[in-house]
C-alpha positions in Angstrom: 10.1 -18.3 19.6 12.4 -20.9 17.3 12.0 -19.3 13.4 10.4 -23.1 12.6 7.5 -22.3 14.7 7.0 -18.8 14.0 7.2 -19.1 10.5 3.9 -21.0 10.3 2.2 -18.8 12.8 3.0 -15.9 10.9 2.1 -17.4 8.2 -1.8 -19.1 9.1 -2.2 -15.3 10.7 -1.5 -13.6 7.1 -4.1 -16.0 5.2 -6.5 -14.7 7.6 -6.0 -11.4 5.8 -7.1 -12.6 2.5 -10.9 -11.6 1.0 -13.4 -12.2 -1.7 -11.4 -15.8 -2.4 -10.9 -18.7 0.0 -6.8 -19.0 0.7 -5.2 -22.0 0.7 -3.8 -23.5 3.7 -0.5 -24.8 4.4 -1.4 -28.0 5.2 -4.0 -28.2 2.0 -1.5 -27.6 -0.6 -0.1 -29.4 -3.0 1.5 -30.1 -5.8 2.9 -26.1 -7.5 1.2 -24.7 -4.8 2.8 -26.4 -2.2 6.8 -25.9 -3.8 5.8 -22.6 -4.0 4.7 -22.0 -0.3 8.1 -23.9 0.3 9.9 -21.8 -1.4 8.9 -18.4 0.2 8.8 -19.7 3.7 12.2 -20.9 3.3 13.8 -17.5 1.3 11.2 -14.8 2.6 11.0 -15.4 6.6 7.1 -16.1 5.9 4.3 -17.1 3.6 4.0 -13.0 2.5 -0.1 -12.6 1.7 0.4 -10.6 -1.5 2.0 -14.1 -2.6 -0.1 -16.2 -1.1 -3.8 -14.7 -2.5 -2.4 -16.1 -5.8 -3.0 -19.6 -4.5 -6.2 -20.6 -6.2 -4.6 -19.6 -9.8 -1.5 -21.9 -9.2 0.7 -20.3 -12.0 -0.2 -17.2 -11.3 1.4 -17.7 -7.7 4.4 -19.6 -8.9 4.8 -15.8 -11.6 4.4 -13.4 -8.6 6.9 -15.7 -6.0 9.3 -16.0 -8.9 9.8 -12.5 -9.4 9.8 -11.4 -6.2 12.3 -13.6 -5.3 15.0 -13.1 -8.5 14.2 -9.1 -8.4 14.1 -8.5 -4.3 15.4 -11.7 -2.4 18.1 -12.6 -4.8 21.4 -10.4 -3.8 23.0 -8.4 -6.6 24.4 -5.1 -7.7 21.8 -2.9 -5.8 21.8 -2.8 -2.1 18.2 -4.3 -0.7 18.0 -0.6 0.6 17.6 0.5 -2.7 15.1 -1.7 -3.2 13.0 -1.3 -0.7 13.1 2.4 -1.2 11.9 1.5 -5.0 8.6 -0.8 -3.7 8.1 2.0 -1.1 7.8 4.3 -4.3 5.6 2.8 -6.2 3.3 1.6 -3.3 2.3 4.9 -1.9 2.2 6.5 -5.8 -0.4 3.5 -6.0 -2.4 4.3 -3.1 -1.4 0.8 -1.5 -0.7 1.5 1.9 -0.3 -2.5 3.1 2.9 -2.4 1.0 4.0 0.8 1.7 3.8 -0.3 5.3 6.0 -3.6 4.5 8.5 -2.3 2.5 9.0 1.1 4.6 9.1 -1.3 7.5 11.9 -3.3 5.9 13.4 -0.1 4.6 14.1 1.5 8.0 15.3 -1.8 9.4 17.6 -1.5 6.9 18.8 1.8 8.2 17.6 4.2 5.3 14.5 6.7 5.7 11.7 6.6 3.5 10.5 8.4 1.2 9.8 11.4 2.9 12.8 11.5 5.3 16.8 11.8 5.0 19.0 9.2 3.4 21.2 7.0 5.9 23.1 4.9 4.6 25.8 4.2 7.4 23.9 0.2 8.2 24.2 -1.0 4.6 27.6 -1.1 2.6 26.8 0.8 -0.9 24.0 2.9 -0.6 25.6 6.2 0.3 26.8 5.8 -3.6 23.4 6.9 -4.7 20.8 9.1 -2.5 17.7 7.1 -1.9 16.1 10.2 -2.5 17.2 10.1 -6.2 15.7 6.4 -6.2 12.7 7.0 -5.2 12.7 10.0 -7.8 12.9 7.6 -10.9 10.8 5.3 -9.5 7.7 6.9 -8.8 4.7 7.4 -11.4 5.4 9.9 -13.8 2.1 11.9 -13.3 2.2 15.0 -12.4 5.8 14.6 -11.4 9.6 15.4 -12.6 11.8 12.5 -13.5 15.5 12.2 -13.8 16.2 11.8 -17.7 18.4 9.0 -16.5 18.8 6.1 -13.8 20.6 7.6 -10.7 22.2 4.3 -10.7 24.8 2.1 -12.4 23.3 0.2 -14.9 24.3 -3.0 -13.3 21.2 -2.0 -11.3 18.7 -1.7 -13.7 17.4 -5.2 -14.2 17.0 -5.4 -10.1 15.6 -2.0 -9.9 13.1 -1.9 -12.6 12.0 -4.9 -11.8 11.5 -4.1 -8.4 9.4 -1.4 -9.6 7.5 -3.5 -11.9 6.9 -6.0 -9.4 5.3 -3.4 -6.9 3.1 -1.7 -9.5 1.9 -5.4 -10.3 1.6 -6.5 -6.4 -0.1 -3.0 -5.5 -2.5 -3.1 -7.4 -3.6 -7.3 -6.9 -3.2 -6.2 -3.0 -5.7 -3.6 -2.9 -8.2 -5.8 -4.2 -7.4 -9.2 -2.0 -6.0 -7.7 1.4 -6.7 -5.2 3.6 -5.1 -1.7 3.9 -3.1 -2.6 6.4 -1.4 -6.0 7.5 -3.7 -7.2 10.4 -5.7 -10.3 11.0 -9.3 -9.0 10.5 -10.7 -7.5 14.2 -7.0 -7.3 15.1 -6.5 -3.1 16.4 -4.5 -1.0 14.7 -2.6 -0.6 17.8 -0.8 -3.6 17.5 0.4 -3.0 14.3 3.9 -1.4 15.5 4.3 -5.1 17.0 3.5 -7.1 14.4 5.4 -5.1 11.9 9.0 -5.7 14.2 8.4 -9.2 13.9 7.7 -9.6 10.5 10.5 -7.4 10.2 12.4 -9.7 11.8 11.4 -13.1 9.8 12.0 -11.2 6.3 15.7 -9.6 7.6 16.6 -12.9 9.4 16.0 -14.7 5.7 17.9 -11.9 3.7 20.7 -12.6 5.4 20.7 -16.2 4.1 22.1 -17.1 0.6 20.0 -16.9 -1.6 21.4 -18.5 -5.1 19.9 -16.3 -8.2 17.4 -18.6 -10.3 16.5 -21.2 -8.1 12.6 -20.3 -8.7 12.8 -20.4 -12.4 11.9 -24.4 -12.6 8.0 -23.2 -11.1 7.4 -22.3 -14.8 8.3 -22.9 -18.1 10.5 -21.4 -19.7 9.5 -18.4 -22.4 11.2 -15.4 -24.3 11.6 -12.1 -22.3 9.0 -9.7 -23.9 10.3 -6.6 -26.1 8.6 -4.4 -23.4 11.1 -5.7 -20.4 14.6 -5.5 -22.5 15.5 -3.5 -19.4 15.7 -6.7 -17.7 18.2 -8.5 -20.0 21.9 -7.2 -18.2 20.9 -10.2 -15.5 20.0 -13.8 -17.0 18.3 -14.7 -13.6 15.3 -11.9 -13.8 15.3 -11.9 -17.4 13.8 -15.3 -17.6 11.8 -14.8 -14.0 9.8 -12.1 -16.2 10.0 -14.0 -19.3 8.4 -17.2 -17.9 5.8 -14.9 -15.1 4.8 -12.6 -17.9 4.0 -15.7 -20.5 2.3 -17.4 -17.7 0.0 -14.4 -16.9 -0.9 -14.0 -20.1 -2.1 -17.4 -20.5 -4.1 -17.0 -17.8 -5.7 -13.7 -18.9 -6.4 -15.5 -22.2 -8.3 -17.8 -19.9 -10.3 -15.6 -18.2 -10.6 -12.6 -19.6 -12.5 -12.2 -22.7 -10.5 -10.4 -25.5 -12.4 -7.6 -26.0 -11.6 -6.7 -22.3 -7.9 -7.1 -23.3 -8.4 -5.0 -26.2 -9.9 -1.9 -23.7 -7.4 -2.3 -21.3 -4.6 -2.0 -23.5 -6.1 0.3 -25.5 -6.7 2.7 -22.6 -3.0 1.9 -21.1 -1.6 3.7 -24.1 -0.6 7.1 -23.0 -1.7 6.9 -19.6 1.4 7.6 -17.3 0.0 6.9 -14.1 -2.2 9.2 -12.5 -6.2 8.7 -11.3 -9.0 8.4 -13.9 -11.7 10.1 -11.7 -12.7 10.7 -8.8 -15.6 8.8 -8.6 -16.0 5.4 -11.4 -18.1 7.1 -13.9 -15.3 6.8 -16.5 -15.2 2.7 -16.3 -18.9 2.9 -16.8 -18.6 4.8 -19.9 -15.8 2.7 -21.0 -17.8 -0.8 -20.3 -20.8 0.3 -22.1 -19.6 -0.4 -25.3 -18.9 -4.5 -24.0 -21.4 -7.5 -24.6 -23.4 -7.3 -21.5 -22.0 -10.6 -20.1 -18.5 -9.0 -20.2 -19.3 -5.8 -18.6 -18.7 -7.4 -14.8 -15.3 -8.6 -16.0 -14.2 -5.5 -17.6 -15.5 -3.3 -15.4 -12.6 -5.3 -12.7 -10.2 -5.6 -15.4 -10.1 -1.9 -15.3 -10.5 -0.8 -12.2 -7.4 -3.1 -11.3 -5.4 -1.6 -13.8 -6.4 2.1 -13.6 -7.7 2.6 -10.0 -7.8 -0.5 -8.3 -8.4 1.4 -4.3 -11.6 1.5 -6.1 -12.5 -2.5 -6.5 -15.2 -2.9 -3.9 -17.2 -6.3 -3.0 -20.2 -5.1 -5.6 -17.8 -5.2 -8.4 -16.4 -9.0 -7.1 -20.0 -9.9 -6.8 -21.2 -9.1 -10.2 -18.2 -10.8 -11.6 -19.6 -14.0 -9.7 -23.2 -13.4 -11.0 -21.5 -14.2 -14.6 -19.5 -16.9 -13.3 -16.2 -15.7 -12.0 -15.0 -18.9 -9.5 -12.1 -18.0 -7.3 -9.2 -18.9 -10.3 -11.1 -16.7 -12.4 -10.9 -13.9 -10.1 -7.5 -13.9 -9.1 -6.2 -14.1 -13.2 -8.6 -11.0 -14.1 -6.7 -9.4 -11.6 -3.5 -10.9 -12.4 -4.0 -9.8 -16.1 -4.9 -6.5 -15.7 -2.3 -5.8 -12.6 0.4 -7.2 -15.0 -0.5 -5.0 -18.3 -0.4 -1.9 -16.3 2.8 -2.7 -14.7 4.2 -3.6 -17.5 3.0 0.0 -19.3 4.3 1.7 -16.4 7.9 0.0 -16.3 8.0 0.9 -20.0 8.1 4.8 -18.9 11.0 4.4 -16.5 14.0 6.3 -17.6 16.7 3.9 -18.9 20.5 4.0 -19.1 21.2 6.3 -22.0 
């Protein structure tokens, strides 16, 4: 099947996928929306679901495009092999096994293992420098587990690495709230997930291979100052100002949606976490709600869950954030917000070129 045709299949099948908001077909789009839909068609291989459940908080969509395009698509000094092996990582220390699936997908088409399995290197010029094992070492959440005091990398590769692993603990954790664990149509069988994963392996590997010129998303958003937080991203002008402009834009959306005093408890509680579960069950959101305006509770009660534990959002905490007036927008920048601040805590604790 000609790419031009399968690209839209592909992509009507993966809005399918999206729940508890109303996606936003091709042929409905417009204006940001639309450029951005363009855009990852054209330099993805397909209109990727955890970019497209963005679509009803526009510049939330054009943020999570624009840095998955500088940090992953863009080509630089890591191998994509690295950086698969990075969003591998972080998705299964996450608990999101849709993009674990995706990027362990891309990974072995790629010709390394994943996580679990030996380092090949021999189908991708540079990564036998560094083993992926080492990789996957620094990028994986800290709880619980031993770090390398240092990148096992050049730190030409920092800006694209970290931000690959900033990107994933962001997407993770929007994902398991908006999709489904794995990436199926709903009432599609598991057993045809081996086929749909070669073919979608195919549309993202046929569009690396492309050029792909560094900053050509970065006129999707204004431009803003690279937080103090993401310095790490400074060595490469192209992802310094995707984060700069995605992080500025997400936070003027959380100041949107999100009452305050649920930014104040989700950044107060991100301070010296490092990564690991809350609880078993949700009784520690409870507790941690309690203390909010009754009207907020719904709100915070998502805010932290995304941030914290979000496997745990289930449609009875969407629903009671509708009962106080959550539209779809609203939704999709609480989660945005929250999904942001913890990645953005996270990335913080990633050892850094000494």
């Amino acid at each position: 099947m000609p790419a031009s045709v399968l690209r839209p299949v592909l992509g009507a099948l993966g809005l399918t996928q999206i729940r508890y908001v109303g996606a936003v077909r091709r042929g409905r789009a417009s204006g940001l929306v639309a450029e951005v839909y363009k855009q990852v068609e054209r330099d993805f291989g397909v209109l990727a679901p955890p970019v497209a459940l963005h679509a009803p908080a526009p510049e939330a969509l054009a943020a999570a495009w624009m840095l998955l395009r500088e940090a992953l698509v863009v080509p630089g000094a890591a191998p994509r092999a690295a950086k698969e092996a990075v969003a591998t990582a972080v998705s299964l220390g996450n608990a999101c096994p849709y993009c674990a699936t995706i990027h362990n997908n891309a990974l072995d088409l790629l010709g390394g293992a994943g996580p679990d399995g030996p380092t090949r290197s021999d189908l991708e010029p540079g990564v036998g420098e560094v083993a992926l094992e080492e990789i996957v070492a620094w990028a994986m959440p800290a709880d619980g587990r031993t770090r390398p005091d240092r990148p096992p990398f050049p730190s030409a590769q920092m800006p694209e690495l970290a931000g690959v692993a900033v990107l994933l603990h962001y997407l993770n954790r929007v994902v398991n709230v908006f999709l489904r664990d794995v990436p199926l149509p709903p009432g599609v069988p598991e057993v045809a997930l081996p086929m749909v994963l070669r073919v979608l392996g195919w549309a993202m590997m046929s569009a690396s291979r492309r050029p792909h010129e560094p900053g050509r998303s970065l006129e999707l958003l204004p431009a803003a100052p690279l937080p103090a937080d993401l310095s790490w991203a400074a060595g490469n002008p192209a992802i310094a100002e995707a984060f700069g402009r995605a992080c500025a834009a997400i936070d003027a959306a959380g100041r949107r949606s999100v009452p305050e005093a649920v930014r104040d408890l989700v950044l107060v509680n991100l301070v010296g976490w490092r990564g690991g579960p809350r609880g078993i069950s949700r009784d520690w959101v409870e507790e941690l709600v309690g203390g909010l305006p009754e009207n907020q509770r719904p709100v915070g009660r998502l805010a932290l869950l995304v941030a914290f534990a979000s496997y745990q959002v289930d449609p009875g905490v969407v629903r009671s954030c509708r009962q106080v007036g959550a539209d779809d927008r609203t939704l999709v920048e609480i989660c945005s917000w929250a999904a942001m601040a913890a990645a953005r805590w996270l990335g913080g604790q990633l050892p850094v070129p000494h």
